[in-house]
TORKOL-4160 file (C-alpha; in steps of 0.2 Angstrom, whole numbers, padded with zeros to 4 digits, m for minus):
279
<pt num="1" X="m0058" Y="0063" Z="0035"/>
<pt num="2" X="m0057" Y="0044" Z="0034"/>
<pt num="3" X="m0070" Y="0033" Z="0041"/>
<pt num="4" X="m0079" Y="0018" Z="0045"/>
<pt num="5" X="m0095" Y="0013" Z="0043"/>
<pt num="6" X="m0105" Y="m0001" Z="0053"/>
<pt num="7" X="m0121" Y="m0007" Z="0052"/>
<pt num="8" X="m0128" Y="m0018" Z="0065"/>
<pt num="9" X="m0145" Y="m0019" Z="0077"/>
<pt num="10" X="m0136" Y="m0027" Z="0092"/>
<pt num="11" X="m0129" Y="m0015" Z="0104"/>
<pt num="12" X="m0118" Y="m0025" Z="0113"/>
<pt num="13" X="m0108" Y="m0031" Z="0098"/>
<pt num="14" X="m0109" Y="m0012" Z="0088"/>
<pt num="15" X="m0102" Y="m0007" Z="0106"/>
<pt num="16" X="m0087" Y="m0018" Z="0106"/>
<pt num="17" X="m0083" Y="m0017" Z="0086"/>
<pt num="18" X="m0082" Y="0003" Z="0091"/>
<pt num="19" X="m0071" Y="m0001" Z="0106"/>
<pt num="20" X="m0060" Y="m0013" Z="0096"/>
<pt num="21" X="m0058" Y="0000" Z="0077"/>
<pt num="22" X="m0056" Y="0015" Z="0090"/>
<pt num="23" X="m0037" Y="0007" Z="0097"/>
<pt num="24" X="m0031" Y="0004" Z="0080"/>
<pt num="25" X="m0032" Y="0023" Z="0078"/>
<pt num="26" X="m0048" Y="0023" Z="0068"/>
<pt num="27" X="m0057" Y="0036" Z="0078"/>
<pt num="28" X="m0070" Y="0040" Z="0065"/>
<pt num="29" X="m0084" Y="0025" Z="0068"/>
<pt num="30" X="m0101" Y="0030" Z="0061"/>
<pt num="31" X="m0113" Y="0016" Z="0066"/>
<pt num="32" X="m0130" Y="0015" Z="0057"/>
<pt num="33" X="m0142" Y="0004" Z="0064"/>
<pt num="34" X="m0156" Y="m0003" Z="0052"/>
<pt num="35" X="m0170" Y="0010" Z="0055"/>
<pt num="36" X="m0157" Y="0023" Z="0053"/>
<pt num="37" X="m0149" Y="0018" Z="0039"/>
<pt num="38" X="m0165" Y="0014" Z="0028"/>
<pt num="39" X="m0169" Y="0031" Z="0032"/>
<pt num="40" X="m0152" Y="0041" Z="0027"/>
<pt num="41" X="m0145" Y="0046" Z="0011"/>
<pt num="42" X="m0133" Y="0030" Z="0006"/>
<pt num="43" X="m0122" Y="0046" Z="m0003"/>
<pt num="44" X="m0121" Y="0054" Z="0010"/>
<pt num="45" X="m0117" Y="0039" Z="0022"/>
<pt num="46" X="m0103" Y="0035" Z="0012"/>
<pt num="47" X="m0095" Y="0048" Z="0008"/>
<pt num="48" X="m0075" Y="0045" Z="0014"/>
<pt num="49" X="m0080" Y="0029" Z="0019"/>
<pt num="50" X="m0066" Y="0018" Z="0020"/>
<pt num="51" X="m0072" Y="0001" Z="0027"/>
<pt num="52" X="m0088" Y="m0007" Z="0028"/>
<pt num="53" X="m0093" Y="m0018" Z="0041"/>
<pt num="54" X="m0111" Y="m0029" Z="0040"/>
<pt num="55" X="m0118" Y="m0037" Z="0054"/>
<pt num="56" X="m0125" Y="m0051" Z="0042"/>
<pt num="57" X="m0134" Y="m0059" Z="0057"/>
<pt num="58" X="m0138" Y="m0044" Z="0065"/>
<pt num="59" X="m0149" Y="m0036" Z="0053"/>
<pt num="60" X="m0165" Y="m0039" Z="0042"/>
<pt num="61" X="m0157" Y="m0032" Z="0026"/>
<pt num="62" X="m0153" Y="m0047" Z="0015"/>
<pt num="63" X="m0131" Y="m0042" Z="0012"/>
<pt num="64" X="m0131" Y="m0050" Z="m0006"/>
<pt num="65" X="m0143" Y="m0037" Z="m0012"/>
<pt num="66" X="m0135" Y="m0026" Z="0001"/>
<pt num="67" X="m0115" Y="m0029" Z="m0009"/>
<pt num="68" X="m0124" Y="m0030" Z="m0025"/>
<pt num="69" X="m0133" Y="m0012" Z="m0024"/>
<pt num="70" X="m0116" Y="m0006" Z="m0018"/>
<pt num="71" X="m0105" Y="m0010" Z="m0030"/>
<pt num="72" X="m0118" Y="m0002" Z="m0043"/>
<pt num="73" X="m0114" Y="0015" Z="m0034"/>
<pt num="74" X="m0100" Y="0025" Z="m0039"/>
<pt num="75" X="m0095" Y="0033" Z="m0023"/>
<pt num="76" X="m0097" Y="0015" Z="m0014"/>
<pt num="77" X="m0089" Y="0003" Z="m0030"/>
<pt num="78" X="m0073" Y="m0001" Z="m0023"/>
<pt num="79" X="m0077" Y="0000" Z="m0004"/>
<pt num="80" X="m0071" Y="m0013" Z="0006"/>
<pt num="81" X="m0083" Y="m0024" Z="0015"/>
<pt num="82" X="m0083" Y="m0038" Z="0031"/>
<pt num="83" X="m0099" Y="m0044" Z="0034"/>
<pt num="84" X="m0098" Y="m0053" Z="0051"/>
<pt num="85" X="m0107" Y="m0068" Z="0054"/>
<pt num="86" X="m0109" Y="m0084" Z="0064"/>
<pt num="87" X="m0117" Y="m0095" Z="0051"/>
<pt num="88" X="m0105" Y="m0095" Z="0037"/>
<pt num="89" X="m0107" Y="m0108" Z="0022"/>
<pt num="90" X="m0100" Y="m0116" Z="0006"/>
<pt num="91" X="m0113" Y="m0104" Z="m0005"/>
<pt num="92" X="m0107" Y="m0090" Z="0007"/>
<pt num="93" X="m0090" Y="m0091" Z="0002"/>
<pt num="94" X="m0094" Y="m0094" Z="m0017"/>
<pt num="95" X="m0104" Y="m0078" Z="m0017"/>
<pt num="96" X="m0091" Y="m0068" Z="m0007"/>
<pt num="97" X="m0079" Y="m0073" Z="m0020"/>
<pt num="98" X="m0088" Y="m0067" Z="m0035"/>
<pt num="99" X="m0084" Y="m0047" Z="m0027"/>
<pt num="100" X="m0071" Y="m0039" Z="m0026"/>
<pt num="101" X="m0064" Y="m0030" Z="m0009"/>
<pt num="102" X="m0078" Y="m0043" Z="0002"/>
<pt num="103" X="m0073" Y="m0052" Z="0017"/>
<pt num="104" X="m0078" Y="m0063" Z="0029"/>
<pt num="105" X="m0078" Y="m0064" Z="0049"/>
<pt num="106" X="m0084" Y="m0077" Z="0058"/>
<pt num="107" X="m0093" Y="m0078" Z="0073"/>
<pt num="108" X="m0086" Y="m0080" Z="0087"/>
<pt num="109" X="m0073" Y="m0071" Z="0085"/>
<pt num="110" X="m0057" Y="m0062" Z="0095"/>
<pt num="111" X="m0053" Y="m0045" Z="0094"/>
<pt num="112" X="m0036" Y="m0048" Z="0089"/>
<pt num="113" X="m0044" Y="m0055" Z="0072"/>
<pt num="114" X="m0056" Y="m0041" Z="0069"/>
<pt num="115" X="m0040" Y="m0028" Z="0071"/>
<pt num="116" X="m0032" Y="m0042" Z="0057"/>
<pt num="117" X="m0048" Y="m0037" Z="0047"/>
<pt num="118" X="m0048" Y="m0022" Z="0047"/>
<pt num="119" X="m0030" Y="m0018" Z="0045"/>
<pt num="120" X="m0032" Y="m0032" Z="0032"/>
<pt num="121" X="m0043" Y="m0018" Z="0022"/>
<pt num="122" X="m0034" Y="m0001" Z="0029"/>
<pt num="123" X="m0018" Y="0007" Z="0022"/>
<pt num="124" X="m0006" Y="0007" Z="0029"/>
<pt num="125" X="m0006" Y="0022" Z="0045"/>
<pt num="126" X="0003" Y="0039" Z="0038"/>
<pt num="127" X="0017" Y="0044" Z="0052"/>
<pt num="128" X="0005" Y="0060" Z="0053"/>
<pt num="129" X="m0012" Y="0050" Z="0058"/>
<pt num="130" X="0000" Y="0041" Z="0071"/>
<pt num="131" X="0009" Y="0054" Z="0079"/>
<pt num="132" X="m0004" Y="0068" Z="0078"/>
<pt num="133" X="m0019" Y="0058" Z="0087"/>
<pt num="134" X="m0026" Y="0067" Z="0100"/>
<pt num="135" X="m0026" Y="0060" Z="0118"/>
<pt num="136" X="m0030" Y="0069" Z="0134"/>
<pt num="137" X="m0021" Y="0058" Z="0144"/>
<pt num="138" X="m0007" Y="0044" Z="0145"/>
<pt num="139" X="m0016" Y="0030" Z="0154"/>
<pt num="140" X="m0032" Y="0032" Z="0145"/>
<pt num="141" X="m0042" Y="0034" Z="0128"/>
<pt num="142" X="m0048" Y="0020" Z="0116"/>
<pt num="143" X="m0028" Y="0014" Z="0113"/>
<pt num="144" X="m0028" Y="0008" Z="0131"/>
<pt num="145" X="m0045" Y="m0002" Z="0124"/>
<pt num="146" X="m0034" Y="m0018" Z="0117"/>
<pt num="147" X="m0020" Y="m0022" Z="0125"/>
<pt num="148" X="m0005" Y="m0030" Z="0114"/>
<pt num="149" X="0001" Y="m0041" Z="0121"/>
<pt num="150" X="0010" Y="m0056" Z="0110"/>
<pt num="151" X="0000" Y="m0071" Z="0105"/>
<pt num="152" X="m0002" Y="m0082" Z="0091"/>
<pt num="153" X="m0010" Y="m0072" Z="0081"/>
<pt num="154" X="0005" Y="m0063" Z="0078"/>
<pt num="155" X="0016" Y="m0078" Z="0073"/>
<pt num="156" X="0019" Y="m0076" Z="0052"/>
<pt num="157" X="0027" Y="m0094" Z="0056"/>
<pt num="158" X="0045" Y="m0090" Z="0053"/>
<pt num="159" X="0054" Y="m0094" Z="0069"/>
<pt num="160" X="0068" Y="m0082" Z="0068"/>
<pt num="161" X="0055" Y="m0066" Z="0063"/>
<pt num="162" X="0045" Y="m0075" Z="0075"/>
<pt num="163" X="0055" Y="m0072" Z="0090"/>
<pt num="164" X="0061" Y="m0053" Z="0086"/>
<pt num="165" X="0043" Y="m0048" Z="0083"/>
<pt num="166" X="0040" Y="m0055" Z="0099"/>
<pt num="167" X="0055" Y="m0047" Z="0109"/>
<pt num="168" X="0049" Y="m0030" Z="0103"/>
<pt num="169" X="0029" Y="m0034" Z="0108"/>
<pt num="170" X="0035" Y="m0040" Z="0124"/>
<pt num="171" X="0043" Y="m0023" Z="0127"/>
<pt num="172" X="0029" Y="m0013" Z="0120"/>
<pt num="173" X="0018" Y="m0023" Z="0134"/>
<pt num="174" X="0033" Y="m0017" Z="0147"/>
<pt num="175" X="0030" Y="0002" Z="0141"/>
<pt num="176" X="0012" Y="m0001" Z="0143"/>
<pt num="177" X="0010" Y="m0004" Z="0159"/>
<pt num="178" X="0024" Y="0007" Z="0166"/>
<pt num="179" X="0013" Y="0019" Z="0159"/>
<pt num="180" X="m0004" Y="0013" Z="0168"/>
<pt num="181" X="0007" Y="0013" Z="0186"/>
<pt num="182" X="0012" Y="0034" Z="0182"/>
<pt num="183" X="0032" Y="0027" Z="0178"/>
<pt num="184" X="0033" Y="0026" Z="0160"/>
<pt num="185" X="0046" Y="0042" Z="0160"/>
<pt num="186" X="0057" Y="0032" Z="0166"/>
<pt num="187" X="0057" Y="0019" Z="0153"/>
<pt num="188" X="0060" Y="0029" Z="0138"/>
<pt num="189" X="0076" Y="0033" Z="0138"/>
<pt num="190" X="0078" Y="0013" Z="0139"/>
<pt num="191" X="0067" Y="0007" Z="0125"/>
<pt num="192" X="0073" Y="0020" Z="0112"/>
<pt num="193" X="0090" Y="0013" Z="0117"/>
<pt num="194" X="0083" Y="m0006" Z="0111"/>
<pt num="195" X="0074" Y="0000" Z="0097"/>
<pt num="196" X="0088" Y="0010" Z="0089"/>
<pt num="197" X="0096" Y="m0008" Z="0092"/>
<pt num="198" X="0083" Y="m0018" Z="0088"/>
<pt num="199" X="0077" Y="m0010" Z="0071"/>
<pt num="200" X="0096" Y="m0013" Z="0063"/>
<pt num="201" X="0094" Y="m0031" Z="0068"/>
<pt num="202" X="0079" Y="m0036" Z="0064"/>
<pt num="203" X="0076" Y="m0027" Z="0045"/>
<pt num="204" X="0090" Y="m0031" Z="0041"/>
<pt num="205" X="0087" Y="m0050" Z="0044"/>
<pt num="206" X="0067" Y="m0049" Z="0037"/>
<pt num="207" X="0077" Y="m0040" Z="0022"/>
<pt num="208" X="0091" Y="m0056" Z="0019"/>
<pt num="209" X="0075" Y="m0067" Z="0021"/>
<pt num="210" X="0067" Y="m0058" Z="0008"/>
<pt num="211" X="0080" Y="m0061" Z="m0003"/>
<pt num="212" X="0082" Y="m0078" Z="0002"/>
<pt num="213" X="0065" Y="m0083" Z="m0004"/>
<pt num="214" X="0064" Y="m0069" Z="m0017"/>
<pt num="215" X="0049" Y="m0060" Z="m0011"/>
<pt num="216" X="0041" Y="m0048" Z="m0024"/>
<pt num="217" X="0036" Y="m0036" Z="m0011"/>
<pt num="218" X="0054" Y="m0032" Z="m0005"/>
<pt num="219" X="0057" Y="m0017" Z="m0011"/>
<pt num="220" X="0038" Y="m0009" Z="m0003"/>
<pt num="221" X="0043" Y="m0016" Z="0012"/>
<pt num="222" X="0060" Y="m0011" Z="0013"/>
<pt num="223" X="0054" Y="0006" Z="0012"/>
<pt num="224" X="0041" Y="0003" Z="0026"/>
<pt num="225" X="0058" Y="0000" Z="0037"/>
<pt num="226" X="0066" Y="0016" Z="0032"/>
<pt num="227" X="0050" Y="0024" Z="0038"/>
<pt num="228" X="0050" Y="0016" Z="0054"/>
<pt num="229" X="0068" Y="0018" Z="0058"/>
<pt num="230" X="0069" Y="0036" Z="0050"/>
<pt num="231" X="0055" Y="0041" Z="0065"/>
<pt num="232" X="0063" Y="0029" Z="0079"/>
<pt num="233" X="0079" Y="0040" Z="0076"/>
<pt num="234" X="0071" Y="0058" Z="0075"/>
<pt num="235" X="0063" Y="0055" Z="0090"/>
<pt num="236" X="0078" Y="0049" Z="0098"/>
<pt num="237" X="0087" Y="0064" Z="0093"/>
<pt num="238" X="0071" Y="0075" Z="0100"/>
<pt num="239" X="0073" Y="0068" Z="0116"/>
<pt num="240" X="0092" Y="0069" Z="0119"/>
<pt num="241" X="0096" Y="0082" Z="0135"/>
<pt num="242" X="0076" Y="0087" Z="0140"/>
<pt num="243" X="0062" Y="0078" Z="0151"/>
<pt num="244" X="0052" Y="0066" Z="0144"/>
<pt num="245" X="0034" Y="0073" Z="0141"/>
<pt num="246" X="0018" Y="0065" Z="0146"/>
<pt num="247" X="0015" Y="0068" Z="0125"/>
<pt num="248" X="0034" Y="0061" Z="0121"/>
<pt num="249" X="0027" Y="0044" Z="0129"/>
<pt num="250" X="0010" Y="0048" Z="0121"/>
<pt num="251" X="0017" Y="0048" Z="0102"/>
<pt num="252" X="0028" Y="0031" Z="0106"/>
<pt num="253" X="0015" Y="0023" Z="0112"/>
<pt num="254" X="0003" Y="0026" Z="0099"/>
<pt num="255" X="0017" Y="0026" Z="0084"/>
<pt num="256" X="0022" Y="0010" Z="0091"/>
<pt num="257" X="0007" Y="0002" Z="0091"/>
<pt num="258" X="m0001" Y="0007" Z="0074"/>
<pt num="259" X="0015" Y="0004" Z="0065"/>
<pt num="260" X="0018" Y="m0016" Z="0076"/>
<pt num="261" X="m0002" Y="m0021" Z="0070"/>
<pt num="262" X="0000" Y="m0014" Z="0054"/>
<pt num="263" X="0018" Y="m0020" Z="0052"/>
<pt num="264" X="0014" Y="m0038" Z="0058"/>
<pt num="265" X="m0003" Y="m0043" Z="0055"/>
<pt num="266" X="m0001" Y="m0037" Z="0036"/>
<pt num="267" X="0014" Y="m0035" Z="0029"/>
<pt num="268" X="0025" Y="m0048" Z="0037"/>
<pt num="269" X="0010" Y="m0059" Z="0033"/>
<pt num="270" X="0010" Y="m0057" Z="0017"/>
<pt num="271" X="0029" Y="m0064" Z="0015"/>
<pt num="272" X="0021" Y="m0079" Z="0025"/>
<pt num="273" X="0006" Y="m0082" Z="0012"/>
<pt num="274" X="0019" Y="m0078" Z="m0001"/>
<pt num="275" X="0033" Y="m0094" Z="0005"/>
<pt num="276" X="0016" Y="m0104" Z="0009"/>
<pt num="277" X="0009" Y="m0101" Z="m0008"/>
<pt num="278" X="0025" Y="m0106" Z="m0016"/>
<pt num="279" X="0028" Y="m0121" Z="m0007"/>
């Protein structure tokens, strides 16, 4: 199984990193502080890591010589790496740039932005990670832990996309806390009816954009919208003529989430770094 590995003396901060990796589905957190992780086997540490993240400030451990003795391991070469820090300078950023796969956070920092790290580094989520996650209960869990609610960091600065993406978030928030108040059953019925609306309009409107500007990425992406509106419809049909389940909401919520982070914070953005790049 995938995972991710922290390293980091503070409590308080390894305790909220945990909290903020868990809601983006990454339930897997193996968290080292410096004592235990100078006494455990790196292999062994690392083994289906995924992600790396460094408490630069909050640990003895100098991370140059930390990233250079990694990327002499084979089974830790290509993994990627955030090293968190609040004192970040011109020689910091030079370094960093010399590896590959090595990013920066900087302190202070909202937890919005660490998800956009993290995703950053992370495939995309499989439907099957999504959708089979376990929960034991509706209102509850670490994907009640971050709220998503729409903000600026969500904005890929193309008004159009812009204002769709937020429609869709603001609904989303609507779901969320119909569910928290026990009358999310309810409200099912009524957001697959937007979204089967919804995912027509708006793909097809990121796709003509695509087109417009020529975005290399288009046929990926595409093909990220045909997954998306693939599920949307089979659940759709699942639900037609039965009760909604406590687990119907469960998969909706979850899928929805994932796929909107993952979706916005990464992929859209790329076609915005891609238009601003070109300009």
């Amino acid at each position: 199984m995938d995972k991710i590995v922290l390293l980091d003396d503070t409590t308080v901060l390894r305790q909220r990193i945990e909290q903020v990796i868990n809601s983006t589905g990454h339930n897997q957190v193996e968290s080292y502080n410096q004592r235990h992780y100078e006494l455990s086997r790196e292999d062994v540490i690392y083994k289906d890591a995924k992600l790396l993240i460094v408490d630069a400030d909050g640990i003895k451990l100098n991370w140059r010589n930390l990233v250079q003795d990694l990327r002499q391991k084979d089974y830790s070469r290509t993994l990627p790496i955030i090293l968190v820090t609040a004192n970040v300078s011109l020689n910091m950023i030079i370094d960093v740039s010399k590896y590959d796969k090595v990013d920066i956070l900087q302190k202070p920092f909202n937890d919005m932005k660490l998800i956009e790290k993290v995703l950053w580094n992370q495939p995309a989520p499989t439907l099957e990670h999504v959708v089979n996650q376990e929960e034991t209960q509706v209102s509850g869990g670490s994907n009640d832990r971050v709220k998503l609610v729409w903000s600026n960091d969500f904005m890929i600065g193309i008004d159009q996309i812009d204002r769709e993406h937020k429609l869709i978030i603001d609904h989303f928030t609507k779901l969320y806390e119909l569910m928290r108040e026990g009358k999310g059953h309810t409200y099912y019925h009524e957001l697959m009816t937007f979204l089967i609306s919804y995912i027509d309009t708006h793909f097809s409107n990121e796709e003509k954009y695509h087109k417009e500007v020529a975005y290399p990425g288009i046929k990926e992406h595409i093909k990220a919208h045909r997954v998306f509106t693939n599920k949307i419809r089979s659940l759709v049909e699942s639900s037609k003529d039965k009760t909604v389940s406590d687990q119907d909401l469960i998969n909706i919520n979850i899928f929805i989430k994932q796929w909107l982070l993952h979706h916005i914070l990464v992929e859209d953005m790329k076609v915005a770094n891609y238009v601003n790049d070109d300009k």
